[in-house]
N, C-alpha and C positions, 0 to 999 in steps of 0.2 A: 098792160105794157106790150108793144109791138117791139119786135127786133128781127135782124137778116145777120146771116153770119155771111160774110161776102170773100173772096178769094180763095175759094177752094181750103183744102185741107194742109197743104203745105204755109201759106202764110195768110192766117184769116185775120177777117176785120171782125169786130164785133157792132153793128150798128144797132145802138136801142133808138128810138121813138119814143118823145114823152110828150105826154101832154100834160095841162092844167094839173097839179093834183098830183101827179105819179113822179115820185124818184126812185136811181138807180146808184147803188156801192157799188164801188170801186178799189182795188188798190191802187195805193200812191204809186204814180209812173204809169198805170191802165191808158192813160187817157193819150188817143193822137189828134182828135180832131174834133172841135165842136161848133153848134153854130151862135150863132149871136144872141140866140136868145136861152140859152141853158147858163145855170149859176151854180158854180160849185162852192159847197165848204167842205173843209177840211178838218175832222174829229178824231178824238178817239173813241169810237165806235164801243158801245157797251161799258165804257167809264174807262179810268186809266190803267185799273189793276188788270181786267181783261183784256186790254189792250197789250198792255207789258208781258201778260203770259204768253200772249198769241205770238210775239216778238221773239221773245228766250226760246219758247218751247218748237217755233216751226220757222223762224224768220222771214214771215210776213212782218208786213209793215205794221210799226206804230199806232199811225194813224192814216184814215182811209179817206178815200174823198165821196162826198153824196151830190150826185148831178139832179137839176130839178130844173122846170122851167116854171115860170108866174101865170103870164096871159095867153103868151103864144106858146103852139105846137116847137117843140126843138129836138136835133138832133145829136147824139155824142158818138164817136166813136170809139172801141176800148181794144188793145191789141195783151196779147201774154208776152212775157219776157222772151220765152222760147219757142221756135221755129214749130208749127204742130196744130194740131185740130184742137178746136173750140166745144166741147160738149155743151147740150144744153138742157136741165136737169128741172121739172117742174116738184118742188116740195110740198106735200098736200098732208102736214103735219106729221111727215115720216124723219129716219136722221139718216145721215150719211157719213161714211167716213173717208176724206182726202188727203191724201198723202200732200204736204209741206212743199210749199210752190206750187199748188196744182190752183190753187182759188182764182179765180180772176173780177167776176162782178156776182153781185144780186138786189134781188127783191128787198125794200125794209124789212119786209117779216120773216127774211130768213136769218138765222141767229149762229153764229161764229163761234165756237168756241175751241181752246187749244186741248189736248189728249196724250199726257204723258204716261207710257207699261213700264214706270218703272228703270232701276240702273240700265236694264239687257241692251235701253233703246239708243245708249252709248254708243252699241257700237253696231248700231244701223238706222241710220238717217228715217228708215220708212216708218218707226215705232214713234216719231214726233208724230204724229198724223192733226189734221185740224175735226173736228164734230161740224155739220150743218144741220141744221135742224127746223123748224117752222113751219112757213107756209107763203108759195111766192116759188119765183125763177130764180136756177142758180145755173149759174156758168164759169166750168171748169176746162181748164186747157192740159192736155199731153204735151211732149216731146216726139214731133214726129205721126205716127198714126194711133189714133186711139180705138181702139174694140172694147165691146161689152161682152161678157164670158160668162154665161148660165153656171153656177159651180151646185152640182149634187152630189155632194162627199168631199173628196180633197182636191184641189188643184194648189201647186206650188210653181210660185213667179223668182226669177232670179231678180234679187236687191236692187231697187232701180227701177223696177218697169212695172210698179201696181203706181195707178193713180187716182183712182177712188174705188170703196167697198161697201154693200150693203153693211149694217152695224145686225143683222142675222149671220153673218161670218163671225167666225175665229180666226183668229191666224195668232202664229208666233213664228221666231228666226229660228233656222236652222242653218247647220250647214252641209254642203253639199258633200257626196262621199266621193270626190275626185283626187285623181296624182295632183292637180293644178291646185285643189283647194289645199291638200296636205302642205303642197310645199310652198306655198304662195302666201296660203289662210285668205284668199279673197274669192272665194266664193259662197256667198252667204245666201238665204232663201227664203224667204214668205211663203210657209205653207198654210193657205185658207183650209178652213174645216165649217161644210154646214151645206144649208139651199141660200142660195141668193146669189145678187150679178156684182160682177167683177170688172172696172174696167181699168185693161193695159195697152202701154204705150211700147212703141216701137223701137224707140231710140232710148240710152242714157246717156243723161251728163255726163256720170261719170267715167261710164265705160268710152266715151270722146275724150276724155280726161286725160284715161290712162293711157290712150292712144299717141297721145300727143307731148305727151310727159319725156318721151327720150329725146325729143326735137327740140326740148325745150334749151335757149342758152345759158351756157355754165360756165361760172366766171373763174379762169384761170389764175390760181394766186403766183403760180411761177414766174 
């Protein structure tokens, strides 16, 4: 499978190339642009019960769509929900671990699955994380800019800005020892423990969030 990630880091395309023989998954809404000769269906990918936990546990989609073409060569293009760099991840029978929204497309032979740690992950969004695992191309998208982080021993990411982990990492939440977190309780943290790479994003949703949370209109009962 050929592909170009096209427009820089701030808004990319994801162009795959298929030919005869070769399909590409997708999440439902991936797709902007395809040519005339690609077919897509629409499944649920892994049967319905795997499908429904990937849903509850990370809300990814349902169901996902599989691009193929028959005779001719065709093209698709796949973009991410959010503004941000496209990683592109070769699986040669290893697993990885992505944080919830980060999935965007792969190979058939890479394999999806959802990854619950339990109550704690209540109350941090990064503890839903999804498994890849197989063998084939996977491509994952950031918020903003994405780096890779060699981790030998601890490094800890503020809530929000880990978007995939080797599965040779630890991690669990902590919180941070700040005036801000005492009095606020919102600063929380993913401290990785081990060898393996680490990749974080630059931007949060939610920290855009909360930004924008006082500006938000409030409706006068007076």
């Amino acid at each position: 499978m050929e592909y170009d990630i096209r427009g820089g880091d701030s808004y990319p395309v994801l162009e795959v190339a298929l030919q005869p023989g070769e399909e590409v998954v997708a999440e439902s809404g991936a797709m902007c642009w395809m040519d005339q000769h690609v077919q897509c269906k629409t499944a649920a990918r892994g049967g319905v019960l795997a499908s429904m936990k990937r849903k509850l546990l990370t809300g990814e989609s349902l169901f996902q769509n599989t691009y193929s073409v028959e005779r001719e060569p065709g093209m698709v293009g796949l973009v991410a929900g959010a503004p941000g760099t496209i990683v592109p991840y070769d699986h040669q029978g290893d697993e990885l671990y992505l944080e919830k929204g980060a999935y965007l497309a792969s190979g058939p032979g890479v394999k999806i699955d959802a990854k619950f740690d339990g109550l704690k992950g209540l109350f941090n969004e990064g503890l839903f994380v999804m498994k890849t695992s197989g063998t084939g191309p996977l491509f994952f998208s950031g918020y903003g800019d994405v780096r890779m982080v060699e981790v030998d021993g601890t490094y800890k990411v503020d809530n929000g800005y880990a978007v995939a982990w080797d599965t040779s990492l630890s991690y669990k939440l902590t919180k941070a020892k700040k005036i801000r977190s005492f009095l606020f309780g919102d600063q929380l943290i993913l401290e990785f423990r081990g060898q393996g790479r680490l990749w974080v994003q630059s931007r949060s949703a939610q920290a855009l969030a909360n930004f924008f949370h006082p500006y938000r209109p409030v409706q006068n009962n007076n």
